[in-house]
N, C-alpha and C positions, 0 to 999 in steps of 0.2 A: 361788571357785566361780562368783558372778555372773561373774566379768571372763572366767571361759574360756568361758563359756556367750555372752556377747556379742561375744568374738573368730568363736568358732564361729559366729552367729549371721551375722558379717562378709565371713567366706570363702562363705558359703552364698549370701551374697547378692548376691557379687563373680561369683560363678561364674554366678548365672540373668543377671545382668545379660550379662555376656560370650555367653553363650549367645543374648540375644535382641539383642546387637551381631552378632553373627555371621548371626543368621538375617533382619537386615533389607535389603529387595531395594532398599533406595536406597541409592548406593553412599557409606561414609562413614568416617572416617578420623582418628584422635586426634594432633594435631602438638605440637612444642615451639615455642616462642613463633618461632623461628627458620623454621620450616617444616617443620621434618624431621621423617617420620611417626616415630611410636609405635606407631601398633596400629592395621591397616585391617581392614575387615571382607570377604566375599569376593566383594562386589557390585562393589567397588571397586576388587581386585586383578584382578576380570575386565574392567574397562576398562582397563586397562595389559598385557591380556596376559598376566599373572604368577599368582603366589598371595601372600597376604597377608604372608607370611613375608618373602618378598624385597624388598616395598615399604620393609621400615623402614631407619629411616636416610634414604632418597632424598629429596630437597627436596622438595616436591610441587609447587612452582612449575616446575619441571624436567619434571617429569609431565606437567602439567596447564599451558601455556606461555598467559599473560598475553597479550590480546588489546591493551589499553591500560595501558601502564608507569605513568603517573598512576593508576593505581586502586591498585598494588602500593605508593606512592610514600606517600597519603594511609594508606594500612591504618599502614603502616610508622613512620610519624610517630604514628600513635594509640598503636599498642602500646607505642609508646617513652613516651608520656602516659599508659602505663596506664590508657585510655579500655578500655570493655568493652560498647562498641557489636557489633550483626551488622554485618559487611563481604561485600560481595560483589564477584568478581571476574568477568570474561567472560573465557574461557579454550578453546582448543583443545588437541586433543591424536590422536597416531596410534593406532585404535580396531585392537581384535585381529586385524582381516582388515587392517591397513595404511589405510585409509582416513582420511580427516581426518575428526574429529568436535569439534562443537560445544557449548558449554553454558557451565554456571556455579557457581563454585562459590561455599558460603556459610561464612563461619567466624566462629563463637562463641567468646569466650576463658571458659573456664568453668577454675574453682578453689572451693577451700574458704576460702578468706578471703581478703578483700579487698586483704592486703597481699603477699599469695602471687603470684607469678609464673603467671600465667596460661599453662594449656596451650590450644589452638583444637581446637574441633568441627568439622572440615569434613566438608561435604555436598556432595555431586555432583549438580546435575542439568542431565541431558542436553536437549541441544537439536537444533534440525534444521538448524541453518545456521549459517554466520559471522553476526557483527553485522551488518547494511546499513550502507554504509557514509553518511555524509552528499553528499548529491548538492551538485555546487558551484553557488556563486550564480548568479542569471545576472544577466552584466553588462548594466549601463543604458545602451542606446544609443538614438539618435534614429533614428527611423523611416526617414529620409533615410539614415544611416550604416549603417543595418542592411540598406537597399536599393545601395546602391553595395558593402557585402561581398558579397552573395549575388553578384551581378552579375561580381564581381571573379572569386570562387570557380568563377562559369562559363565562365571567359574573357576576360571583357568588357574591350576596353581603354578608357583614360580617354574616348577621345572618343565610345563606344559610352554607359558610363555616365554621359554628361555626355546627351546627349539623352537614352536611358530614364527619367533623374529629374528633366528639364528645368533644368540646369543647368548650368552654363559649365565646359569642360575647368579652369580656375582655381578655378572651385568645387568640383569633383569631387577633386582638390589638395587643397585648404585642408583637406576633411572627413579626408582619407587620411592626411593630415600630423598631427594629431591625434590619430588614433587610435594613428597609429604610436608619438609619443609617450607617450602614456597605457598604451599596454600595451607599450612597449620592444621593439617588434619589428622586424628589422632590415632586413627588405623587405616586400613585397606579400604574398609564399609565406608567410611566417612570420605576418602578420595574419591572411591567410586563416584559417591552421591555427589561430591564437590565440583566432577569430572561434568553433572549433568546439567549442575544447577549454572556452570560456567559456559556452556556452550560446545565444550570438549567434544562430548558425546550424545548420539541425534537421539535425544526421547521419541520413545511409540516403537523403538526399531527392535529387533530381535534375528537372529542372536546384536547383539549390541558393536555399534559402529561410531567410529568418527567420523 
């Protein structure tokens, strides 16, 4: 009698539970240690477009496509450690109107014993942009080198930049030769360009500056 009354008790509480998976407006989604949903609820299935029925099965990584492959590389390694840290990934994906959208998502490997195969918690949440990406260094050049690129970038031929920085067409050489090697570029045109893509030289600027 107790044991059907605590089955009963089981189903009753499976179903409020379900019920209040269903009615939460962050969107969230039950996987197998592999990725593939089990049960999303319909906040979830309306970021993909779908209903929650037709998500399962789908990899969610496939869904929801990984901004940085190192973040998916490190989870991957844990779970295989049966580590049962929160992981978060930065993730975009194509939102119902076709548009790219942004976010992240979070997953918890939650089970009933320790030595039970973990299923994950993911949670969605949206964002308003890609990641920014890291601006590159900008390379160290000497005052003089950074004043004969600009100069170069405007036209200037050697013996123009050799007075502008008071210095001898051999000198104007020596600096150009250097640079060329240190960043491998195969002419003048290609330093220029190298001078911009490095942070050298301010793009938009005219005549052209360091």
């Amino acid at each position: 009698m107790d044991l059907r009354r605590q089955g009963g008790d089981a189903v009753v509480w499976r179903n409020r539970a379900l019920v209040l998976f269903d009615r939460v407006v962050t969107p969230v989604a039950v996987c197998d240690v592999y990725g593939d949903v089990l049960l999303a609820n319909p906040a979830m299935a309306a970021e993909c477009g779908t209903t929650p029925g037709r998500l399962r099965g789908r990899d969610v990584l496939e869904l929801f496509r990984p901004q940085r492959a190192t973040q998916v590389e490190r989870i991957a390694q844990a779970l295989r450690l049966r580590h049962r840290s929160r992981y978060q990934v930065s993730v975009c994906w194509p939102g119902p109107d076709g548009s790219e959208r942004y976010g992240e998502l979070t997953a918890d490997p939650v089970s009933d014993t320790v030595e039970e195969t973990p299923a994950l918690l993911v949670m969605l949440r949206v964002g308003g942009g890609p990641e920014p990406s890291a601006a590159p260094p900008v390379e160290r050049v000497s005052p003089t080198e950074a004043r004969i690129l600009a100069l170069l970038a405007g036209g200037a031929t050697t013996a123009r930049a050799a007075r502008e920085t008071g210095l001898t067409a051999d000198g104007v050489t020596y600096h150009l030769r250097r640079l060329t090697a240190r960043w491998g570029a195969a002419n003048r045109t290609e330093l220029v360009a190298r001078a911009y893509a490095l942070g050298v030289l301010a793009p938009g600027v005219w005549p052209p500056r360091a």
